[in-house]
BALOBA-1460 file (C-alpha; in Angstrom, 3 decimals):
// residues 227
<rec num="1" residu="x" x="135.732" y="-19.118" z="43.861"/>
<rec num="2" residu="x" x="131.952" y="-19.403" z="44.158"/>
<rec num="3" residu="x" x="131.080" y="-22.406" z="42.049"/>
<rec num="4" residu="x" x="130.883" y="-24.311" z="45.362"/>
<rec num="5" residu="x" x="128.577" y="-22.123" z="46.747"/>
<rec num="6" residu="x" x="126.479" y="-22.033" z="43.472"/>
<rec num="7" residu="x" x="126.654" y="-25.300" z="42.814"/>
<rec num="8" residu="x" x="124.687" y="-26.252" z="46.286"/>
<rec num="9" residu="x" x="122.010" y="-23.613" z="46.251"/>
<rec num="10" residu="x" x="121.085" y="-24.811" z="42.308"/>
<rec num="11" residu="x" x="121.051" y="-28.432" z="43.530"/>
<rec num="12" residu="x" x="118.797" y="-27.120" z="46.067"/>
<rec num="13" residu="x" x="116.612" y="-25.384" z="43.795"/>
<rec num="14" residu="x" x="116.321" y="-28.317" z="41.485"/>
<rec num="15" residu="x" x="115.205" y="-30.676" z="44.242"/>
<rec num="16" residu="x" x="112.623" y="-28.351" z="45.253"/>
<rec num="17" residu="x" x="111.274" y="-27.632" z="41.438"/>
<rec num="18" residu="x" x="111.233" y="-31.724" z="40.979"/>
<rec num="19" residu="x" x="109.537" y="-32.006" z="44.596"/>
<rec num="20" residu="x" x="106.827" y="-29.615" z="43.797"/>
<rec num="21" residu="x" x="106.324" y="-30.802" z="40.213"/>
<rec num="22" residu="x" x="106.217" y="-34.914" z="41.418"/>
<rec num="23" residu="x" x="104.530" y="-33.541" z="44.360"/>
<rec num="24" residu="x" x="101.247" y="-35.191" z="43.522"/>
<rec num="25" residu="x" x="102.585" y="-38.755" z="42.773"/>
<rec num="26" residu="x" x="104.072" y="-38.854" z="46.513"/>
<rec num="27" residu="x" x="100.721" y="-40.000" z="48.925"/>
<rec num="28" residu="x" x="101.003" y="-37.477" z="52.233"/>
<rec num="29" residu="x" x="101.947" y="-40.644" z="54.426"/>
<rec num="30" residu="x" x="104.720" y="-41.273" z="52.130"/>
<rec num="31" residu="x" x="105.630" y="-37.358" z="52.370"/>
<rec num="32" residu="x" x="104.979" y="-37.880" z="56.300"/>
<rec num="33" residu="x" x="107.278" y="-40.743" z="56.541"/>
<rec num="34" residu="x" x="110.244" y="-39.299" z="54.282"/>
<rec num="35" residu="x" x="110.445" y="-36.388" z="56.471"/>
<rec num="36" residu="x" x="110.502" y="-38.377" z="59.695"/>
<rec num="37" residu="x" x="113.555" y="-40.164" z="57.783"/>
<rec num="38" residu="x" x="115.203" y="-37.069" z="56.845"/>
<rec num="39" residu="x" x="114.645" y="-35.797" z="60.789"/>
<rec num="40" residu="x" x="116.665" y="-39.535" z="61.291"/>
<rec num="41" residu="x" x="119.089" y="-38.349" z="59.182"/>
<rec num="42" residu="x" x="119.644" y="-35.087" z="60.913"/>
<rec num="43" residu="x" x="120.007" y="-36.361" z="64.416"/>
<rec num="44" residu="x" x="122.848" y="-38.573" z="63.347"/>
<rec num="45" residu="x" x="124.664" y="-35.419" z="61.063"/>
<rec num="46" residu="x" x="123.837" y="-33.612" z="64.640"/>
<rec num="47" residu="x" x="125.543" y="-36.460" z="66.893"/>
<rec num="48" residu="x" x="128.398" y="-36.502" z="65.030"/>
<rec num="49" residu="x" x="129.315" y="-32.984" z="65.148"/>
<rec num="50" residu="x" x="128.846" y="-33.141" z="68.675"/>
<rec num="51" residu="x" x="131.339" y="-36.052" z="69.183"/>
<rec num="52" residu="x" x="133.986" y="-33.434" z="68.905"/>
<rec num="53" residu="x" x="136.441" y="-32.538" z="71.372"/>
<rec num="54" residu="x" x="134.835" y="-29.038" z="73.249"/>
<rec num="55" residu="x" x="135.046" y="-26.908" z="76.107"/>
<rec num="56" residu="x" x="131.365" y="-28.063" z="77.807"/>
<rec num="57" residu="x" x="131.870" y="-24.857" z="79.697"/>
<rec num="58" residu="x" x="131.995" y="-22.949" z="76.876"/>
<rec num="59" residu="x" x="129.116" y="-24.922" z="75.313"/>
<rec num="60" residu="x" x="127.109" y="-23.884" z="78.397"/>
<rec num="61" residu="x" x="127.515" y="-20.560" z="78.074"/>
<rec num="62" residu="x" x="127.631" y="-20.165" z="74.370"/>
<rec num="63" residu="x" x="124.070" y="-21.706" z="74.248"/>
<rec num="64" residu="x" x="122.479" y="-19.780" z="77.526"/>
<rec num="65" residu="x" x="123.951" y="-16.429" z="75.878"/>
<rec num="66" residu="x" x="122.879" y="-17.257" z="72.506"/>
<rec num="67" residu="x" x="119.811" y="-18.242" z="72.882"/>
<rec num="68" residu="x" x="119.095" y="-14.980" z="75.758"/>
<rec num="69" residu="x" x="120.577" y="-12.852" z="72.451"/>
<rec num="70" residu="x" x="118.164" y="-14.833" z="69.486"/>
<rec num="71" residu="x" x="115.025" y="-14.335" z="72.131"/>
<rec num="72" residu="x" x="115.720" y="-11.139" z="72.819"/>
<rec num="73" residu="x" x="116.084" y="-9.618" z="69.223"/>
<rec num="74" residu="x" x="113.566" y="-12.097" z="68.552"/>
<rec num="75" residu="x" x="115.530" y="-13.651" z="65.637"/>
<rec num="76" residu="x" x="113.244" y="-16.687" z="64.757"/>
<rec num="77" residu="x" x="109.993" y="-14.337" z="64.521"/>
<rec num="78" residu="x" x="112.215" y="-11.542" z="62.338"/>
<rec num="79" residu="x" x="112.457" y="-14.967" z="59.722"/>
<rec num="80" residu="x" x="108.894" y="-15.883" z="60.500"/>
<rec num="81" residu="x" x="107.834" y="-12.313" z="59.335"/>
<rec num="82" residu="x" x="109.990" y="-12.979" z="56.494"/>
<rec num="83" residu="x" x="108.555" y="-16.032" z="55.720"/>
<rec num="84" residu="x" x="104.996" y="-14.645" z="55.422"/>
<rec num="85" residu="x" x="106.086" y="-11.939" z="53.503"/>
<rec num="86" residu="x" x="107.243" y="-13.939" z="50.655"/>
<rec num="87" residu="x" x="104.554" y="-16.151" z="51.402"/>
<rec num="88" residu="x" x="102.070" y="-13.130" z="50.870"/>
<rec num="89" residu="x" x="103.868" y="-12.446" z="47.149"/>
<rec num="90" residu="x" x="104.296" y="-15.941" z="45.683"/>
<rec num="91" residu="x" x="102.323" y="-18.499" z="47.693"/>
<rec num="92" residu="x" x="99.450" y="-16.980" z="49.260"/>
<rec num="93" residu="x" x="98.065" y="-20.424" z="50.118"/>
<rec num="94" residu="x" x="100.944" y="-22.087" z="51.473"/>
<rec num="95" residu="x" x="100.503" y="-22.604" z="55.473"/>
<rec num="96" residu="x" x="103.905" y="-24.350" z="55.912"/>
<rec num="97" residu="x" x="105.794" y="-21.367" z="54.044"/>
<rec num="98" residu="x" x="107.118" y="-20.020" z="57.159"/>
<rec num="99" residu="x" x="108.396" y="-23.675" z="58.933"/>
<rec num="100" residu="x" x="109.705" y="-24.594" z="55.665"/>
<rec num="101" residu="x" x="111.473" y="-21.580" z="54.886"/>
<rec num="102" residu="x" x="113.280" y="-21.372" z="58.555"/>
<rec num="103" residu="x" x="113.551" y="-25.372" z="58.866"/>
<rec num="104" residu="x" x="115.367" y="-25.629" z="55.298"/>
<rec num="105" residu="x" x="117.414" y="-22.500" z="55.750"/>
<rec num="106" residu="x" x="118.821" y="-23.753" z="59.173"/>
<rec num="107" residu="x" x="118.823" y="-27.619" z="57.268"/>
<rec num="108" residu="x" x="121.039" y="-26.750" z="54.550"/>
<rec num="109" residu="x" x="123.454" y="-23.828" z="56.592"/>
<rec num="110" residu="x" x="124.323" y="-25.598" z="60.041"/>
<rec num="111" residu="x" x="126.696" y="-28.584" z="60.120"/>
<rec num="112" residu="x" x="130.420" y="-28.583" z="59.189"/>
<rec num="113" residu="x" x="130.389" y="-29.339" z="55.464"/>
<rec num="114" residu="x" x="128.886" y="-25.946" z="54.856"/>
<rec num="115" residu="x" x="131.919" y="-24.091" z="56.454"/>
<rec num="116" residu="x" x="134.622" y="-26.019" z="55.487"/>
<rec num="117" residu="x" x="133.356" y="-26.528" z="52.040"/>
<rec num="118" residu="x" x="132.912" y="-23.218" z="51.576"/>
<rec num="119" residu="x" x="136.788" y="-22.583" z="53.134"/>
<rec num="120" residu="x" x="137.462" y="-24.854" z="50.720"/>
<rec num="121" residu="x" x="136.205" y="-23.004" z="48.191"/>
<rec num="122" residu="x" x="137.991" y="-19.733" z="48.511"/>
<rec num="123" residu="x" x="141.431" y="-20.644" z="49.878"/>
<rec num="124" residu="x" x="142.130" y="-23.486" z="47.609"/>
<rec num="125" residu="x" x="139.527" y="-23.173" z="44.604"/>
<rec num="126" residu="x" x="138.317" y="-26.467" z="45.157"/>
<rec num="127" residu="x" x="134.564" y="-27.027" z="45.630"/>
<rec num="128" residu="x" x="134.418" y="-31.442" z="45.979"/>
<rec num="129" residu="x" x="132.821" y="-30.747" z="49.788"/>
<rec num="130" residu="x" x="130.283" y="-28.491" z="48.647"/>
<rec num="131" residu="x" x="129.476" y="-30.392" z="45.587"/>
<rec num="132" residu="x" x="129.009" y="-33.430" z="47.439"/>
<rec num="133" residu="x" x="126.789" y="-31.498" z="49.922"/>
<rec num="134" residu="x" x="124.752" y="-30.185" z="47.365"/>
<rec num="135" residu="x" x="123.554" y="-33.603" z="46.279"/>
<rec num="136" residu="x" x="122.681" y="-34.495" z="49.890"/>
<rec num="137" residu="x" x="120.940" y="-31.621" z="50.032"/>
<rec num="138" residu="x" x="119.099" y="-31.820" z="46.305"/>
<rec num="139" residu="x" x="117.782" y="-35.028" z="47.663"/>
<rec num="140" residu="x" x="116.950" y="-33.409" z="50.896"/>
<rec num="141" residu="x" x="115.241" y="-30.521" z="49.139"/>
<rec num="142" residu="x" x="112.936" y="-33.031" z="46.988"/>
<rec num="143" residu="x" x="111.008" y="-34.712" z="49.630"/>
<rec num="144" residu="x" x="111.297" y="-30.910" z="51.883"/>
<rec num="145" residu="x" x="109.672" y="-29.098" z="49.217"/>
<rec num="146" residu="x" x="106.817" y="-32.208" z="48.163"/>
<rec num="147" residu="x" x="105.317" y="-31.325" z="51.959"/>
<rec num="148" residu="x" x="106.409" y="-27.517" z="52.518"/>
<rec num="149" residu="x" x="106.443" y="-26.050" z="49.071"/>
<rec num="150" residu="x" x="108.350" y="-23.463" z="47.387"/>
<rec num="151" residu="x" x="109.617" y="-22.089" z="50.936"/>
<rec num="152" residu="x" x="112.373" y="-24.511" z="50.539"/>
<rec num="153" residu="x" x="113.531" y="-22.577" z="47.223"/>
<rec num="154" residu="x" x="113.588" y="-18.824" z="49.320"/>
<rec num="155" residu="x" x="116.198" y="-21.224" z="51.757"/>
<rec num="156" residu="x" x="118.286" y="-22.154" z="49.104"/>
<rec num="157" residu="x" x="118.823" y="-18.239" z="48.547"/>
<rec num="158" residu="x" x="120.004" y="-18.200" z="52.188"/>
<rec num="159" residu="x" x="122.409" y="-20.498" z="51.711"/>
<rec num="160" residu="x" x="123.756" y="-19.014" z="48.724"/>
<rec num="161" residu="x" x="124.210" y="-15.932" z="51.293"/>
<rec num="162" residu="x" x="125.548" y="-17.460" z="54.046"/>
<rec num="163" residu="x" x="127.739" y="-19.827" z="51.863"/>
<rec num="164" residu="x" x="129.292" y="-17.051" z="49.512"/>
<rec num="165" residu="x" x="130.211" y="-14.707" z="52.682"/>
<rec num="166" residu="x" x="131.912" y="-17.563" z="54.352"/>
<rec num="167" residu="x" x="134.076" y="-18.391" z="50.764"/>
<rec num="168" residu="x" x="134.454" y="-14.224" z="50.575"/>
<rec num="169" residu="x" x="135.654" y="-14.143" z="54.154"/>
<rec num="170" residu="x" x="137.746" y="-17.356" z="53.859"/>
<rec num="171" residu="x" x="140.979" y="-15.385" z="53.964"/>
<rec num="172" residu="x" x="139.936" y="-13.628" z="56.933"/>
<rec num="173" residu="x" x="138.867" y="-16.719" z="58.872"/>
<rec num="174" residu="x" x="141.152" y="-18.973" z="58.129"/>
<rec num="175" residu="x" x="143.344" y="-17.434" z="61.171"/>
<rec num="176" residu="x" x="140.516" y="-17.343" z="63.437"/>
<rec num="177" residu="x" x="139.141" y="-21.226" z="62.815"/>
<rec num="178" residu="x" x="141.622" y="-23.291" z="64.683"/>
<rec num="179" residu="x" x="140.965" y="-26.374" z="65.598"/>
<rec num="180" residu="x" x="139.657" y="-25.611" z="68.714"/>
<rec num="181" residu="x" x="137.184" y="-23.318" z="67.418"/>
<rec num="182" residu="x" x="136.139" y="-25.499" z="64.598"/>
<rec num="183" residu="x" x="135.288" y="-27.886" z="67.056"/>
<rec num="184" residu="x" x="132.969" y="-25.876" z="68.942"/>
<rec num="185" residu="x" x="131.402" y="-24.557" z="66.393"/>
<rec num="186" residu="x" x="130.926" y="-28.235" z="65.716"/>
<rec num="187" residu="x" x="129.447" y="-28.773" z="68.930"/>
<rec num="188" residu="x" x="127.295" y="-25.631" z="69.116"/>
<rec num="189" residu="x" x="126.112" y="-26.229" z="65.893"/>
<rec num="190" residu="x" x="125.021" y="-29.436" z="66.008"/>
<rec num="191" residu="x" x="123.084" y="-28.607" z="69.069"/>
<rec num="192" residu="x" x="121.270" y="-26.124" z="67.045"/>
<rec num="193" residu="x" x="121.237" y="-28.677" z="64.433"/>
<rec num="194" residu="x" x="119.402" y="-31.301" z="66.613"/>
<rec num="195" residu="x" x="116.662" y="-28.894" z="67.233"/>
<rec num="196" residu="x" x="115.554" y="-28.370" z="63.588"/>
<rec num="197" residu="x" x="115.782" y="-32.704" z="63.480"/>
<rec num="198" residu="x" x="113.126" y="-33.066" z="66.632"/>
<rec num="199" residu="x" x="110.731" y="-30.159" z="65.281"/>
<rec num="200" residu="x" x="111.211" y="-32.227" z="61.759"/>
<rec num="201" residu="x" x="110.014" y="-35.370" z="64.135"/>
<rec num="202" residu="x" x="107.640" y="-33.620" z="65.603"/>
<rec num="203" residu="x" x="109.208" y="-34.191" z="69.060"/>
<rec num="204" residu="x" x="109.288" y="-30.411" z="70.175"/>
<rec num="205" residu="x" x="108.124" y="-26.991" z="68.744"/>
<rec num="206" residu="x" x="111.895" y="-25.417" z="68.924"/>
<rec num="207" residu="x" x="112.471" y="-22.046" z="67.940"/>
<rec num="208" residu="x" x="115.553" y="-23.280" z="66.470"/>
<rec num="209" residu="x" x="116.857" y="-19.888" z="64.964"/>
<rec num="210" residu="x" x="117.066" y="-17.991" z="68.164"/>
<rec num="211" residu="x" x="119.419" y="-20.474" z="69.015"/>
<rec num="212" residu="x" x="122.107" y="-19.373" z="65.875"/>
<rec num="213" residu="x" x="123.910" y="-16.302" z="67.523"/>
<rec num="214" residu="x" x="125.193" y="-19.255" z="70.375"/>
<rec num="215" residu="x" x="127.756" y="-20.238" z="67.322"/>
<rec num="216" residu="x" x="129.278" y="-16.600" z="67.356"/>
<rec num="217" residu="x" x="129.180" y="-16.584" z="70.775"/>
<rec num="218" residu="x" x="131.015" y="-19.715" z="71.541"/>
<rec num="219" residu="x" x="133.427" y="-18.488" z="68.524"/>
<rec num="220" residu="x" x="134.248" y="-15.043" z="70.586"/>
<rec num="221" residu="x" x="134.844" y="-17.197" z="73.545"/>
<rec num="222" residu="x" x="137.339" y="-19.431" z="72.265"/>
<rec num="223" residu="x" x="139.723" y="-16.793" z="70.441"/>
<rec num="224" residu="x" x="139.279" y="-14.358" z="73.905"/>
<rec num="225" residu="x" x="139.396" y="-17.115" z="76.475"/>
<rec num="226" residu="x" x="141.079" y="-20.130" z="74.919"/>
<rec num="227" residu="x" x="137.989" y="-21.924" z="76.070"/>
């Protein structure tokens, strides 16, 4: 049931061990530039989820709520104080540990092949979504980790979290995701989605995880209101 699951956080962790290790054969600009292309990369995953077919009025509300509820508990500085944390026990001298951890963390979890891959997963024992996402995201995690370090590894144990309680749950949720809701949590989500791509472009300073509990908002909505 969890190979899928598995399988994408240890592609993540290789990419970020062979990112770190070939680290000094990539010249910053070329570091620079990669990232820009992977922030590319991630507006067009983000457009695409948003091409669904969603309730805008739900939208609107599902991101004013969420993002009142992540500012409020102050969810983005609880990961931020995380971040330094583990930055304080295994890379003391790593400035970007805290972006890297939250920008990889929110790269890898948000966008549709996560939850249906990991649906995938535990109804039907099949794991060929989450295998091919985990060599997107092994890729991904090579050129993350060669400019943020071994954050990106600490976000690959995230996803292994937030992966395996989605293939646990499956069961659960498979009565809950319609198509309705899948689609706005494909619209939500890629909203959220296209913030982590313009911080990655340096476009805006987003606190792009405050913005997460507008997913289970706009979820609550649709099974209540049939928005």
């Amino acid at each position: 049931m969890f190979f899928g699951p598995m399988f994408n956080a240890a592609m993540v962790v290789a990419g970020t061990v062979i990112g770190i290790v070939f680290k000094k054969y990539l010249k910053e600009n070329v570091q620079d530039i990669v990232l820009k292309s992977l922030g590319l990369i991630t507006v067009y995953i983000a457009i695409s989820s948003m091409r669904a077919e969603a309730n805008s009025m739900n939208v609107l509300i599902s991101m004013a709520v969420g993002a009142f509820i992540g500012e409020t508990i102050d969810l983005d500085g609880k990961f931020v104080k995380l971040g330094d944390l583990l930055q304080r026990k295994f890379a003391s001298k790593d400035s970007e540990f805290a972006s890297g951890f939250i920008g990889a963390s929110l790269l890898f979890c948000m966008g549709s092949m996560s939850i249906l891959g990991s649906l995938e997963s535990g109804l039907l024992g099949k794991h060929d979504i989450l295998m091919s996402k985990g060599l997107l995201d092994g890729i991904a995690a090579i050129f993350f980790s060669a400019q943020k370090g071994i954050s990106v590894l600490f976000a690959a144990i995230v996803l292994l979290i937030y992966q395996g309680t989605l293939t646990l749950a499956s069961s659960f949720l498979e009565p809950v995701l319609t198509e309705t809701c899948y689609n706005q949590i494909n619209v939500v989500g890629g909203i959220v989605l296209l913030t982590v791509a313009m911080n990655l472009l340096g476009i805006g300073k987003f606190k792009s995880m405050n913005l997460v509990p507008a997913i289970v908002v706009t979820v609550v909505l649709t099974i209540c209101f049939h928005m």
